[in-house]
DRENTORKOL-3810 file (N, C-alpha, C; in nm, 4 decimals):
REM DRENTORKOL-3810
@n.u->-4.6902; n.v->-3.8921; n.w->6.0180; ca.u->-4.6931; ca.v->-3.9267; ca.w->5.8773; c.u->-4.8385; c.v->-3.9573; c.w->5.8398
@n.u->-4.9021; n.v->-3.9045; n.w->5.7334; ca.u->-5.0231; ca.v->-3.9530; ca.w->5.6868; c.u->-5.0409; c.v->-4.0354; c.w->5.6220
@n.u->-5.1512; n.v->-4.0859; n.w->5.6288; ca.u->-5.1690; ca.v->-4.1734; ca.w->5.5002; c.u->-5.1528; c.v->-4.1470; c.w->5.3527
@n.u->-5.1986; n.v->-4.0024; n.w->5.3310; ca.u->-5.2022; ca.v->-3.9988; ca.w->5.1924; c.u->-5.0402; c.v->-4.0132; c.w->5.1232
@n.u->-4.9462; n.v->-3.9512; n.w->5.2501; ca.u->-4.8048; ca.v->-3.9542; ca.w->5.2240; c.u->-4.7248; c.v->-4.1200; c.w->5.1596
@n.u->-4.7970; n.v->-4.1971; n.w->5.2329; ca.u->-4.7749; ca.v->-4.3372; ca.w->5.2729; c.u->-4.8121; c.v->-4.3973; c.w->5.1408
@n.u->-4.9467; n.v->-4.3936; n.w->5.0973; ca.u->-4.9964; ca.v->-4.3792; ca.w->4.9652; c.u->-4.9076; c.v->-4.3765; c.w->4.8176
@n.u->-4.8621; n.v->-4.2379; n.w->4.8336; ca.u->-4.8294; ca.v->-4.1450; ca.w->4.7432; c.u->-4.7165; c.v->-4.2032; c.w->4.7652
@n.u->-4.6161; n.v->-4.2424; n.w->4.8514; ca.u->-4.4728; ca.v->-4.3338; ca.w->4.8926; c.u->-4.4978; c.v->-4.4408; c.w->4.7664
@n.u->-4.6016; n.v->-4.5112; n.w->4.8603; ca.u->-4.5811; ca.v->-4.6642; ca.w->4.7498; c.u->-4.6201; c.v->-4.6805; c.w->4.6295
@n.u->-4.7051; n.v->-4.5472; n.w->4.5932; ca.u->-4.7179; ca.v->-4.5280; ca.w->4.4014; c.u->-4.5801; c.v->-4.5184; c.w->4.3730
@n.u->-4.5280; n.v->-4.4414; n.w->4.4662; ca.u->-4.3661; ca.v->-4.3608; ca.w->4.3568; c.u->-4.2698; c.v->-4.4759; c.w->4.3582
@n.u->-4.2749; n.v->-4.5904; n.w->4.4484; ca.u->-4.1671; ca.v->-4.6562; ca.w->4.4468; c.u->-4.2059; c.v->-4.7980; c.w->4.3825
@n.u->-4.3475; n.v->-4.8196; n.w->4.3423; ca.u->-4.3832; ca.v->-4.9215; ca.w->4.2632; c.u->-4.3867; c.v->-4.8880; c.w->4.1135
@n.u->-4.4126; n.v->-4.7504; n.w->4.0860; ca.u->-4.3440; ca.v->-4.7390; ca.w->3.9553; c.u->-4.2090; c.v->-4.6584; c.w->3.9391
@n.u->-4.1665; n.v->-4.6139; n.w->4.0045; ca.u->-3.9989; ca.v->-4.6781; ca.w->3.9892; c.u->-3.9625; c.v->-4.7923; c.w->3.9457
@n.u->-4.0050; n.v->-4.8765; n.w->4.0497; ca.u->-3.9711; ca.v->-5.0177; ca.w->3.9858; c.u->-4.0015; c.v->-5.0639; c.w->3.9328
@n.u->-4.1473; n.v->-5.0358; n.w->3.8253; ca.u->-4.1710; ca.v->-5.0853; ca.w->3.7490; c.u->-4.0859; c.v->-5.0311; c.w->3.5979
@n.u->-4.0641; n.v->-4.9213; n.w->3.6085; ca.u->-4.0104; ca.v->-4.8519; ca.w->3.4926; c.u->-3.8943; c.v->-4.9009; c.w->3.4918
@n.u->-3.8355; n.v->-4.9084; n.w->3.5896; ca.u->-3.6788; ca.v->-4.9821; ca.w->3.5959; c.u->-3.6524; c.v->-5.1258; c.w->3.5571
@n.u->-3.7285; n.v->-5.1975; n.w->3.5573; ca.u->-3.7174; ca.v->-5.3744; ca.w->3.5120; c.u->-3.8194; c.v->-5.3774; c.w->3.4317
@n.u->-3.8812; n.v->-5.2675; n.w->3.3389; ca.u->-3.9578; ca.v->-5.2538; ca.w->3.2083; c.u->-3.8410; c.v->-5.1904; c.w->3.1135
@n.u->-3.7430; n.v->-5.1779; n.w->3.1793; ca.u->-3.6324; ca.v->-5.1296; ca.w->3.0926; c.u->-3.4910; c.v->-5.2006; c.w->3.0540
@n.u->-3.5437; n.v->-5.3344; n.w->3.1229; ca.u->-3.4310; ca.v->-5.4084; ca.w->3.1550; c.u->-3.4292; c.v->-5.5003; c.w->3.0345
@n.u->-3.3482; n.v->-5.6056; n.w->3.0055; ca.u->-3.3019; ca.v->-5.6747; ca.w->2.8967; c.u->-3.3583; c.v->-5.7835; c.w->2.8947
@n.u->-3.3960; n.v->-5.8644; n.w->3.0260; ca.u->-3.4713; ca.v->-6.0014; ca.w->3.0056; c.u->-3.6198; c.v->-6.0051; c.w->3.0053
@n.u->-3.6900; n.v->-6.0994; n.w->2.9322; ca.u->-3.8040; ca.v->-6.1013; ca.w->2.9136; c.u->-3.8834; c.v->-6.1172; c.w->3.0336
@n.u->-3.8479; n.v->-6.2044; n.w->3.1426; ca.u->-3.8990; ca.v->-6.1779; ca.w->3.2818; c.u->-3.9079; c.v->-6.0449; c.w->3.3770
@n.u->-3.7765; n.v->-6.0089; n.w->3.3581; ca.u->-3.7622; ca.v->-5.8820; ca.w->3.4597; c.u->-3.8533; c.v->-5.7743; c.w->3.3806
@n.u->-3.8862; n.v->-5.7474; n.w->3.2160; ca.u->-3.9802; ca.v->-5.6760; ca.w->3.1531; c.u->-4.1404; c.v->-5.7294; c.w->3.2232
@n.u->-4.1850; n.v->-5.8460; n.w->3.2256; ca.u->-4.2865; ca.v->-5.8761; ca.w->3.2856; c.u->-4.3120; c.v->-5.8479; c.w->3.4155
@n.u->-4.2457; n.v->-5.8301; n.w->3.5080; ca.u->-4.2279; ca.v->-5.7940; ca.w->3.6528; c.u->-4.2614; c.v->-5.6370; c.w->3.6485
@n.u->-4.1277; n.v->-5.5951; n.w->3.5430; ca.u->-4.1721; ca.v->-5.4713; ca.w->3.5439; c.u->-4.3119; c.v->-5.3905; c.w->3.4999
@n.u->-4.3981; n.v->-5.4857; n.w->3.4207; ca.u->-4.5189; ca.v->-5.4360; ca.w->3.3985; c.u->-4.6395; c.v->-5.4838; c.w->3.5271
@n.u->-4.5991; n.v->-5.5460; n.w->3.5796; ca.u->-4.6866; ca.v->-5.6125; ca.w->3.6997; c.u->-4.6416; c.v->-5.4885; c.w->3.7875
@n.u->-4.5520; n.v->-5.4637; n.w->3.8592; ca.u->-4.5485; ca.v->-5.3336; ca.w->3.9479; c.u->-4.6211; c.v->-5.2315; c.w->3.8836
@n.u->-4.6035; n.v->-5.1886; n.w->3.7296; ca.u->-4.6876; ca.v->-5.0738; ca.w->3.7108; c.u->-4.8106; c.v->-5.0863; c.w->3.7272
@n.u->-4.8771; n.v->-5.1952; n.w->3.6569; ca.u->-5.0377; ca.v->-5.2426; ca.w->3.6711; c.u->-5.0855; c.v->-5.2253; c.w->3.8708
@n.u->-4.9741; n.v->-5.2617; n.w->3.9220; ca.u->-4.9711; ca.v->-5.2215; ca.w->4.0928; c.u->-5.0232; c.v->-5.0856; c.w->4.0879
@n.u->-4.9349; n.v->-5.0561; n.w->4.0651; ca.u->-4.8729; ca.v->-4.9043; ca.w->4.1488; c.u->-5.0707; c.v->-4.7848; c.w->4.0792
@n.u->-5.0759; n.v->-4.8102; n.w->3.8907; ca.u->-5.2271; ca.v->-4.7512; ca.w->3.8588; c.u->-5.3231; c.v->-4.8111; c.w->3.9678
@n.u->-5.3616; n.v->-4.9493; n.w->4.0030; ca.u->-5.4375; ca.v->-4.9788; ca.w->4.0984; c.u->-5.4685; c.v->-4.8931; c.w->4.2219
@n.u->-5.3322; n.v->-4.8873; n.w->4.2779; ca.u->-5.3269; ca.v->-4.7848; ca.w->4.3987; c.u->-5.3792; c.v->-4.6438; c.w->4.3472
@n.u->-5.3255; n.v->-4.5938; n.w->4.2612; ca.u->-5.3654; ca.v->-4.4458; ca.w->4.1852; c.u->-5.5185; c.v->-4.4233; c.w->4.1798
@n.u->-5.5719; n.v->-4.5321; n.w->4.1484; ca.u->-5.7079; ca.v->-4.5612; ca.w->4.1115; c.u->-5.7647; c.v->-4.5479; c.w->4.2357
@n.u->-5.7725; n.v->-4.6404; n.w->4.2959; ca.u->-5.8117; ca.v->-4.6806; ca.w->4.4674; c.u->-5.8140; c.v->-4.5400; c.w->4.5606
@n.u->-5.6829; n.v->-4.4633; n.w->4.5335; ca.u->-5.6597; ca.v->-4.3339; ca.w->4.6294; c.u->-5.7310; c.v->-4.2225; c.w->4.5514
@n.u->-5.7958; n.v->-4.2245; n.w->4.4408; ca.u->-5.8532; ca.v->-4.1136; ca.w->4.4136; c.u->-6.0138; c.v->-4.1373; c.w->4.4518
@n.u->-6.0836; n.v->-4.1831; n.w->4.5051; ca.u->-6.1542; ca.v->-4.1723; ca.w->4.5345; c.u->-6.1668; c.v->-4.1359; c.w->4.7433
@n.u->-6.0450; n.v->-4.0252; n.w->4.7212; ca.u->-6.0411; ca.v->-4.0210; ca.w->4.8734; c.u->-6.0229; c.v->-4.0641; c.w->4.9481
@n.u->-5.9297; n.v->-4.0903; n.w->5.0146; ca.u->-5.8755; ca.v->-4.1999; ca.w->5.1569; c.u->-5.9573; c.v->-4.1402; c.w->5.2891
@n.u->-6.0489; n.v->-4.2120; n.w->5.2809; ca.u->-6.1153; ca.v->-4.2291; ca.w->5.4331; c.u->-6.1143; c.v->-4.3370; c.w->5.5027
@n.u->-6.1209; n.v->-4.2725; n.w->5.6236; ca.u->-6.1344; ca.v->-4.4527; ca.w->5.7454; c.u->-6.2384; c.v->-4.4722; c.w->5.7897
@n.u->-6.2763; n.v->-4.5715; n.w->5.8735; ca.u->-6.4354; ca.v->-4.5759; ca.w->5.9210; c.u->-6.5677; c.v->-4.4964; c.w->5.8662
@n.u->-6.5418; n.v->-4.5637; n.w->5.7173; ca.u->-6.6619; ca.v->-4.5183; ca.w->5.6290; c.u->-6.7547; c.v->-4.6375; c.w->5.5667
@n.u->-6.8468; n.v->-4.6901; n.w->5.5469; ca.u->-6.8586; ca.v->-4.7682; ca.w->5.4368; c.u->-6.8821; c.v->-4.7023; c.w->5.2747
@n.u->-6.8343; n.v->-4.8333; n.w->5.2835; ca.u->-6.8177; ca.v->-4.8245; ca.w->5.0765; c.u->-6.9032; c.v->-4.7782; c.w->5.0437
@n.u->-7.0422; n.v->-4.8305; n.w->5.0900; ca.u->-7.1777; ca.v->-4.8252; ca.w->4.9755; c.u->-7.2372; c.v->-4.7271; c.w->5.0779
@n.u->-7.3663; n.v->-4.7305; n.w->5.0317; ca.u->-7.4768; ca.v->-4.6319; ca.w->5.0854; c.u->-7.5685; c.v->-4.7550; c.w->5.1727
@n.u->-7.5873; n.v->-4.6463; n.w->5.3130; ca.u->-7.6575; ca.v->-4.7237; ca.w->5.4520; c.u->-7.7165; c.v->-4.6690; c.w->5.4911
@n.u->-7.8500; n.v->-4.6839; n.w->5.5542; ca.u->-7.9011; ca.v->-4.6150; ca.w->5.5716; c.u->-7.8652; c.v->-4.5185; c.w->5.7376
@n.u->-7.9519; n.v->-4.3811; n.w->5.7488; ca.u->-7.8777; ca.v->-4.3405; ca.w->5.8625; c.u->-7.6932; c.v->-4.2414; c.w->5.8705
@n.u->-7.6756; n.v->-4.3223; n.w->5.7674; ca.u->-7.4993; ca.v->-4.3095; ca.w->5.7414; c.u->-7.5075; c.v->-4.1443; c.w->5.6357
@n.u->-7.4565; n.v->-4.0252; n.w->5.6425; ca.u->-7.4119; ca.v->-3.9347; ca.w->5.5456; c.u->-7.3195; c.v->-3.9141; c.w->5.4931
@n.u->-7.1759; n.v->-3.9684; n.w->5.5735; ca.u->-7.0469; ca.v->-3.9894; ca.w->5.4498; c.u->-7.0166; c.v->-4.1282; c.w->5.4453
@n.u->-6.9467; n.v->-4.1274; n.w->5.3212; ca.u->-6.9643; ca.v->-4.2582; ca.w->5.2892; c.u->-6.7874; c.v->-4.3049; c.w->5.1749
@n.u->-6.7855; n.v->-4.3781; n.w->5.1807; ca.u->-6.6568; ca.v->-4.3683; ca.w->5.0404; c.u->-6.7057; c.v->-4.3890; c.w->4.9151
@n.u->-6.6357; n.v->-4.3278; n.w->4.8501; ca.u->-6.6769; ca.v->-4.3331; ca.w->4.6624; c.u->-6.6488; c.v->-4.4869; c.w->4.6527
@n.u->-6.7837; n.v->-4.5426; n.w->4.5835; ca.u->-6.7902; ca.v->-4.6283; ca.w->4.5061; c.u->-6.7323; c.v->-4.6888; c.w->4.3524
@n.u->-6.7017; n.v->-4.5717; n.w->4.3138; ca.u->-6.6579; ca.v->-4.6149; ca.w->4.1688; c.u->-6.4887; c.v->-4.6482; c.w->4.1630
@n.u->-6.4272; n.v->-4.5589; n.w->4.2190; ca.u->-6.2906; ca.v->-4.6319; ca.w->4.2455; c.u->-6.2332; c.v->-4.7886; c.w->4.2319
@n.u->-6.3417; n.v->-4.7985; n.w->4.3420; ca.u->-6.3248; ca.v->-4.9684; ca.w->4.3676; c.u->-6.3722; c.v->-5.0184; c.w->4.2691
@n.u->-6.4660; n.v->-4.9716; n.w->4.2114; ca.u->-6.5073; ca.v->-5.0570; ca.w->4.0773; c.u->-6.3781; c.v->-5.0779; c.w->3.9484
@n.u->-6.3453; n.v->-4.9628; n.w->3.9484; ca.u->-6.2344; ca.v->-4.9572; ca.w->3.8829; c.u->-6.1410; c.v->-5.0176; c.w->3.8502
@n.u->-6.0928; n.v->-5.0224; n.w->4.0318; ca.u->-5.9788; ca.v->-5.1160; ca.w->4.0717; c.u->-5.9986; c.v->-5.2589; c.w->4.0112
@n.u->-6.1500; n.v->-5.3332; n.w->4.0666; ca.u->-6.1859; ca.v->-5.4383; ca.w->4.0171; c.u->-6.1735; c.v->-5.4727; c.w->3.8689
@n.u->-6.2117; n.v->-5.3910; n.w->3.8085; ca.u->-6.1710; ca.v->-5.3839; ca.w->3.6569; c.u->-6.0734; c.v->-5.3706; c.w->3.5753
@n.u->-5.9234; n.v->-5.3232; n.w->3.6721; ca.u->-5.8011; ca.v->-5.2925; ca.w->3.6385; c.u->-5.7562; c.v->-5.4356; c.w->3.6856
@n.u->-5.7738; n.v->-5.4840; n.w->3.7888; ca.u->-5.7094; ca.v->-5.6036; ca.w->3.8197; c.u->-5.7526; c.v->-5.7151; c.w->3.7385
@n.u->-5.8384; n.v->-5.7391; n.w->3.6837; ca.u->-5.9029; ca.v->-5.8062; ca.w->3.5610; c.u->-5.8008; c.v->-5.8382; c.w->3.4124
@n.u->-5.8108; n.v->-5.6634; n.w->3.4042; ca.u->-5.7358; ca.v->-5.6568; ca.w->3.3036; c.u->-5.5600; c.v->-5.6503; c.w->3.3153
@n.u->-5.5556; n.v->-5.6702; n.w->3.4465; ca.u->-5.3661; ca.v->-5.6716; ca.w->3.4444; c.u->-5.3409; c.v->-5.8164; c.w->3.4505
@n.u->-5.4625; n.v->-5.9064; n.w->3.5141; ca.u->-5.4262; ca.v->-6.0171; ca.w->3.5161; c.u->-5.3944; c.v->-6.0750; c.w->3.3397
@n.u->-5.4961; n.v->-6.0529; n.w->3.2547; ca.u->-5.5068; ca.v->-6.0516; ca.w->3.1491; c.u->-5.3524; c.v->-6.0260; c.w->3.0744
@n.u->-5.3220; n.v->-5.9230; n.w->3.0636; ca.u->-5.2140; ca.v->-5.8589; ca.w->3.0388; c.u->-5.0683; c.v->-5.9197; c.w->3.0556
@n.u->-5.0939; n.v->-5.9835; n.w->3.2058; ca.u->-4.9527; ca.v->-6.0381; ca.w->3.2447; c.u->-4.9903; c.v->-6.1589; c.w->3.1643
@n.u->-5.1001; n.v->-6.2498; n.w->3.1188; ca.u->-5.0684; ca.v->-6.3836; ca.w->3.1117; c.u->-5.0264; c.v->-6.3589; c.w->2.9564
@n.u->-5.0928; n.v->-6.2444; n.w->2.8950; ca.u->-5.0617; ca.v->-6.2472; ca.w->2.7416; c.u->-4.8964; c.v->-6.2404; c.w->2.7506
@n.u->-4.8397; n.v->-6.1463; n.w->2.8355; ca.u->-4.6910; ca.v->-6.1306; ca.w->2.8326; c.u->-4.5957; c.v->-6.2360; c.w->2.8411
@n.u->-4.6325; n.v->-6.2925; n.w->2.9322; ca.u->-4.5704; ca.v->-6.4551; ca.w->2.9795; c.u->-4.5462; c.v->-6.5163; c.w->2.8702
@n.u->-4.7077; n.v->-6.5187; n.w->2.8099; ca.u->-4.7314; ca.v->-6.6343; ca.w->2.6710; c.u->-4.6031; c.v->-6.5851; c.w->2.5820
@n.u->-4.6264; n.v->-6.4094; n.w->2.5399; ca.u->-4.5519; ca.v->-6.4194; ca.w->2.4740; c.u->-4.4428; c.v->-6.4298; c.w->2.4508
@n.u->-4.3758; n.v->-6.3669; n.w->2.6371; ca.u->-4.2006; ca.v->-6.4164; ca.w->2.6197; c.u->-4.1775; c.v->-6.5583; c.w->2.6501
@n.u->-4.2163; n.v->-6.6225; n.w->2.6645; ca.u->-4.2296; ca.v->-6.7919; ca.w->2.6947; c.u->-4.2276; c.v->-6.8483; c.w->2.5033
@n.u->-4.2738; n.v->-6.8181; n.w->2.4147; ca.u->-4.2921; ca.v->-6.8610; ca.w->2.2803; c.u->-4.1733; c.v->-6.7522; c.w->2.2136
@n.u->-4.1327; n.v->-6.6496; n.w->2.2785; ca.u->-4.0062; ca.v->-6.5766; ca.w->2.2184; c.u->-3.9124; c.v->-6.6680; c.w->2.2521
@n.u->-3.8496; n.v->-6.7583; n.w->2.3695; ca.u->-3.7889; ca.v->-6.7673; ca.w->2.4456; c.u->-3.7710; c.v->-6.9246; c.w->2.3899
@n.u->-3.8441; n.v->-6.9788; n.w->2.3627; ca.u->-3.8380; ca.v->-7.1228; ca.w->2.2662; c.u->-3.8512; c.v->-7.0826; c.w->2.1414
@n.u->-3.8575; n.v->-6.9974; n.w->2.0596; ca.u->-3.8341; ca.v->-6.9645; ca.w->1.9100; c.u->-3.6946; c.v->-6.9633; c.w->1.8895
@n.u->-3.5876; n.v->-6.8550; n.w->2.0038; ca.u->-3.5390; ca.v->-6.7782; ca.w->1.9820; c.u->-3.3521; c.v->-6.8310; c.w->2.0595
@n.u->-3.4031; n.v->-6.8861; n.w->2.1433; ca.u->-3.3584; ca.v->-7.0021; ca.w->2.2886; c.u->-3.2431; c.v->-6.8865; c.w->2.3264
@n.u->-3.3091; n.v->-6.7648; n.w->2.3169; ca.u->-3.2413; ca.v->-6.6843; ca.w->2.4452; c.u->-3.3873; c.v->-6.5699; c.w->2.5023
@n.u->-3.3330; n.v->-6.5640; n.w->2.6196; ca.u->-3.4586; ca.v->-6.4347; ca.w->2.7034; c.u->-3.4092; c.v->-6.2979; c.w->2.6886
@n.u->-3.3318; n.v->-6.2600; n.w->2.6026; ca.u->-3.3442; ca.v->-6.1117; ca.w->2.6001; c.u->-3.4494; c.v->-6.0626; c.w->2.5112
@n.u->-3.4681; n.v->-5.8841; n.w->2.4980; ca.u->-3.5889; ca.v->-5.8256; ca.w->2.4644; c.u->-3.6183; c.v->-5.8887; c.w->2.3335
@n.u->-3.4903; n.v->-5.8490; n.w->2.2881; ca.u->-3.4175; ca.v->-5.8139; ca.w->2.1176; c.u->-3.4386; c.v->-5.9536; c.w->2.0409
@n.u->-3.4544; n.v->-6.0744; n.w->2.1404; ca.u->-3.4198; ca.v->-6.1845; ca.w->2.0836; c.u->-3.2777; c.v->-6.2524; c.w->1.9922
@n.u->-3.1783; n.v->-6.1390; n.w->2.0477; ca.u->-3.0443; ca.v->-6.1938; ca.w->2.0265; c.u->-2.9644; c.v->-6.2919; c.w->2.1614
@n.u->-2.8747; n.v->-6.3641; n.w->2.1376; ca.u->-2.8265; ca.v->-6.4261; ca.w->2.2286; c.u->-2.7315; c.v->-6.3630; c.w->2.3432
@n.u->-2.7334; n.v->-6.3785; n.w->2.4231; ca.u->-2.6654; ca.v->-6.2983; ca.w->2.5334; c.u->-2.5189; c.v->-6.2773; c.w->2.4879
@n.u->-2.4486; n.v->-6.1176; n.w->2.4967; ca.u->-2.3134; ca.v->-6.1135; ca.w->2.4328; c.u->-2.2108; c.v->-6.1776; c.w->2.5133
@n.u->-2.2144; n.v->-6.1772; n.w->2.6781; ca.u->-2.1428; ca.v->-6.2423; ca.w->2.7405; c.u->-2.1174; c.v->-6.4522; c.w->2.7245
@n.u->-2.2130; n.v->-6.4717; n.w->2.6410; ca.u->-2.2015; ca.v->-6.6274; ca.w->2.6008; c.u->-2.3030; c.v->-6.6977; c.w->2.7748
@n.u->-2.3645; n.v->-6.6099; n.w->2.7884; ca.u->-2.5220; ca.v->-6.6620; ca.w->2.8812; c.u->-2.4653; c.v->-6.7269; c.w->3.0154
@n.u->-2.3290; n.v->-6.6394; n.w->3.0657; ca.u->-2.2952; ca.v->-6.6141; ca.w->3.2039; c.u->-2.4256; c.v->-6.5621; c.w->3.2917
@n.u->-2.4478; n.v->-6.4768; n.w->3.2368; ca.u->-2.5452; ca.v->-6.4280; ca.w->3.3425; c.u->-2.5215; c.v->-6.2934; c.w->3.3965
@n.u->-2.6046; n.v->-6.1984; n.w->3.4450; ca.u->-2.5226; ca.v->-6.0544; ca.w->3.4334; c.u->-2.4433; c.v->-6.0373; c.w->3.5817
@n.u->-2.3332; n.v->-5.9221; n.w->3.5858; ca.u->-2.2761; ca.v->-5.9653; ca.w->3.7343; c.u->-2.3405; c.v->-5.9330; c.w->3.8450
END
């Protein structure tokens, strides 16, 4: 099994799951679900700059291959902004969620009378 396979595995199954509990009804499991996706681009990001092993990142001297630098920059900059992202989400289903005093998307009250789903 390769790596890139391994890779390409845990993109497909972190946004799966992200698309799947970004589709879901409670305001948490929507936040989860955007945190796996913000995952899963990271990885996307990270693996396009070529999966090599025993390389360094930067430029050394002596050294002729090397790994792409900008990727990682990227990454750094995506994780920035997902952190960002999740806290705005929180905020906002957290202030839906005391406006509204139920956690679904819609901001209607749960039809089952807030059993809980089975």
């Amino acid at each position: 099994m390769s790596l890139e396979f391994l890779i390409a595995s845990a993109i497909a199954v972190l946004t799966a799951g992200g698309v799947y509990l970004s589709l879901r009804g409670r305001t948490f499991q929507v936040v989860l679900g955007l945190t796996l996706l913000s995952h899963a681009v990271n990885l996307f990001l990270f693996a396009t700059g070529r999966l090599v092993v025993d390389r360094p990142p930067l430029y050394a001297s002596g050294v002729t291959d090397h790994a792409d630098p900008l990727p990682q920059a990227l990454v750094l900059t995506a994780i920035v902004i997902a952190f960002g992202m999740t806290a705005l989400a929180v905020i906002l289903s957290l202030r839906s969620f005391l406006e509204s005093g139920s956690d679904q998307v819609d901001g209607l009250a749960d039809p089952d009378g807030g059993e809980g789903e089975p």
